[in-house]
N, C-alpha and C positions, 0 to 999 in steps of 0.2 A: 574708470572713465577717463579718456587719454580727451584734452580739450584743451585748444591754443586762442588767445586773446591777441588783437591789434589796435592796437590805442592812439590816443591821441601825441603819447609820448612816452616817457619814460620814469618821467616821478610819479614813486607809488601816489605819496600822499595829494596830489592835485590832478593827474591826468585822467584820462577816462576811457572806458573801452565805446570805440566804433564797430565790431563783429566781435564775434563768439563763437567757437563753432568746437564740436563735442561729438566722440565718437564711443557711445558706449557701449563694452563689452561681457556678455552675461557668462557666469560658470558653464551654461550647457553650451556657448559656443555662437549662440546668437548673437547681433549687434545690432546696433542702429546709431545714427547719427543724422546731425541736423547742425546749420551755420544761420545765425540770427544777425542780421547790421543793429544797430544802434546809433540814437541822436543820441551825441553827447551833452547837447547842450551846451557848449560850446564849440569856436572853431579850429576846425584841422589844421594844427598849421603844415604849409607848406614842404617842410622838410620828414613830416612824420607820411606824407600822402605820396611823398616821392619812395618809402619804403612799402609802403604797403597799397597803394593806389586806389585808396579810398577819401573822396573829398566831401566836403561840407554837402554839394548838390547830390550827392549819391545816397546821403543820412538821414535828409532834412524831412524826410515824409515818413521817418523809420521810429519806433516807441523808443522809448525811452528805456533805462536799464531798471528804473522803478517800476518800468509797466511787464518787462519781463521777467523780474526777479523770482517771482511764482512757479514759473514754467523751469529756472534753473533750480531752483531749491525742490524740487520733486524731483528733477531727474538726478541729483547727484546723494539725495539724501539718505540712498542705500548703498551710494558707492565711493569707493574708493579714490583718487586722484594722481593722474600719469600728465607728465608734458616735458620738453624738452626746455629746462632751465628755469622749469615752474616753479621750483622751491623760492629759486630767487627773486622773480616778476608775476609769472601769471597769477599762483595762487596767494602771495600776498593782495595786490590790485583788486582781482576779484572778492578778499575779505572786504574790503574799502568800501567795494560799489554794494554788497550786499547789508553792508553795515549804513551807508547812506540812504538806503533801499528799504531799511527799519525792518530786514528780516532777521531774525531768530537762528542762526544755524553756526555749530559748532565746527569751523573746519579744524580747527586743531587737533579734533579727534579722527579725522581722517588719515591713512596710511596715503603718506606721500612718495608715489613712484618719478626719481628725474630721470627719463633716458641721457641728458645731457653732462650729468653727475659718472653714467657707469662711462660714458663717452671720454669724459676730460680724462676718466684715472689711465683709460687702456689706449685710449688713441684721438688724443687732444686738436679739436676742429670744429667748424660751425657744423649747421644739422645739414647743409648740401653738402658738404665732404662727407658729414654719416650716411649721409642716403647714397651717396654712390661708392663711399668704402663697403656697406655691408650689404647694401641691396643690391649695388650693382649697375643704378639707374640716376641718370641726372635727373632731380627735383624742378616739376616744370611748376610755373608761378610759385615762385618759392615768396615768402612773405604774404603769401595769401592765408588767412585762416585754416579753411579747408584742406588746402595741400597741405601745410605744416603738419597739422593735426593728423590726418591720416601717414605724412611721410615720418610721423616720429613713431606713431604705432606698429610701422614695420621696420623701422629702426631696432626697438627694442625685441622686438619678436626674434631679429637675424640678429640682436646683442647675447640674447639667451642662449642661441647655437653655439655661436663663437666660443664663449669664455665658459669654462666649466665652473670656476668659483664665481658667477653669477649666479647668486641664487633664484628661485624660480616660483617663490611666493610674493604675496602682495607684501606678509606685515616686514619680510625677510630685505626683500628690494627698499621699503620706506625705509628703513634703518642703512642699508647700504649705500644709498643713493643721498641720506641728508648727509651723511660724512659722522665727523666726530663730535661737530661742535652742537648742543641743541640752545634754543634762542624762547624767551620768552614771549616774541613777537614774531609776527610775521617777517616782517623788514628787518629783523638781526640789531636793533639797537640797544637790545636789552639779554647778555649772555647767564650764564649762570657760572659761580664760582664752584671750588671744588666741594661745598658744601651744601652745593643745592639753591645758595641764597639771590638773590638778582641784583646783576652788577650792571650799569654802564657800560657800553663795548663802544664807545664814539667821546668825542669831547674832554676838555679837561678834568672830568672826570672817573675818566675810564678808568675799570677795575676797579673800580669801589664800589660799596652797596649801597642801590640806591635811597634803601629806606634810610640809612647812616646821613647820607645825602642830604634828604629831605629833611631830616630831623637837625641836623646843622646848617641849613643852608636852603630856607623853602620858598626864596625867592626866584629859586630853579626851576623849581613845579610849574612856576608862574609862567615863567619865559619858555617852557617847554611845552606849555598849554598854547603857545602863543606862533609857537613856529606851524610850517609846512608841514611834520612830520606827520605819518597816514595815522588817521582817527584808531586806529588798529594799539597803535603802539600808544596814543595817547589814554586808551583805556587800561592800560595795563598800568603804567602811569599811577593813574587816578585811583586804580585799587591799592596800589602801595602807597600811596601818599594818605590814604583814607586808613590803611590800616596800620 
């Protein structure tokens, strides 16, 4: 399922998605898609509305991301996940909103496709320079949900022509596309050492293990409880400090 998010900004742990929109693709070929607005519940500010041209009065009568969480967790709950520099933003964000949401669903077991990942290795540029290097077409309402989301599915479609060591499965592309490093967290704040164990990847602590951490030092737990960072990574957290 290829699906791009426009928020209210750009911190995982506090912003909130204002549209959603999702285009999903079945083995025999069929598709469907759908773009949902959202009240965030709070307001847009001005510089996020100048990207994406969505304001407070355009949300204000639209459900809420608790009221659509249902409708996203059935549609992606057999699928896979594509987007363009979603390892990084969307699909962390979206753990956020669905963990706020009090839904139940494991994205970390999903294979993550980033067209913006095979983009940076082969020909480093936003998703309008990919839509007119490989499709050939300038990107009309770029920053729209909608447009992103369909112009990054033929993004990758004209990625898989192109480059022959682009492989050409889902679990093949998840692993190509996260790169080398894998993260205990959504948000990348928690890496793994060469032993498998979880380290710190931020702060004066980085490269050491967190549980080492905790165990010397558990008045970090606290303050790490206490920051911005997305509910996501504070749960991860809270398992290692607990265990």
């Amino acid at each position: 399922m290829f699906f791009d998010l426009e928020t209210t900004g750009i911190n995982i742990g506090t912003d909130r998605i204002v549209e959603i929109s999702y285009y999903k693709v079945y083995p025999n070929g069929n598709a469907e898609g759908k773009t949902l607005r959202v009240n965030p519940g709070m307001p847009i500010p001005a510089e996020a509305s100048a990207v994406h041209g969505i304001t407070d009065e355009d949300v204000k009568d639209c459900p809420r991301f608790a009221e659509i969480a249902p409708e996203i967790v059935q549609v992606i709950a057999d699928s896979d996940l594509a987007g363009y520099n979603s390892n990084s933003f969307d699909v962390p964000l979206l753990a956020e909103e669905l963990l706020r949401a009090k839904v139940n669903i494991d994205l970390k077991s999903k294979k993550l496709v980033d067209a913006f990942q095979i983009f940076r290795k082969n020909e480093p540029r936003n998703l309008t320079a990919a839509y007119k290097f490989y499709c050939g077409k300038d990107l009309e309402d770029a920053h729209s949900a909608q447009a992103d989301t369909m112009a990054t599915y033929e993004v990758l479609l004209a990625q898989l022509e192109r480059y022959p060591d682009v492989p050409d499965t889902v679990a093949a592309l998840d692993e190509y596309t996260r790169g080398q490093v894998l993260f205990a967290d959504f948000a990348g704040r928690i890496a793994y050492d060469n032993d498998g164990k979880e380290v710190f990847n931020f702060g004066k602590y980085k490269g050491q293990r967190v549980k080492d951490i905790f165990r010397r030092d558990p008045s970090y737990y606290a303050w790490l409880m206490g920051t911005d960072f997305p509910e996501t990574t504070k749960q991860v957290f809270t398992k290692l400090y607990a265990s």
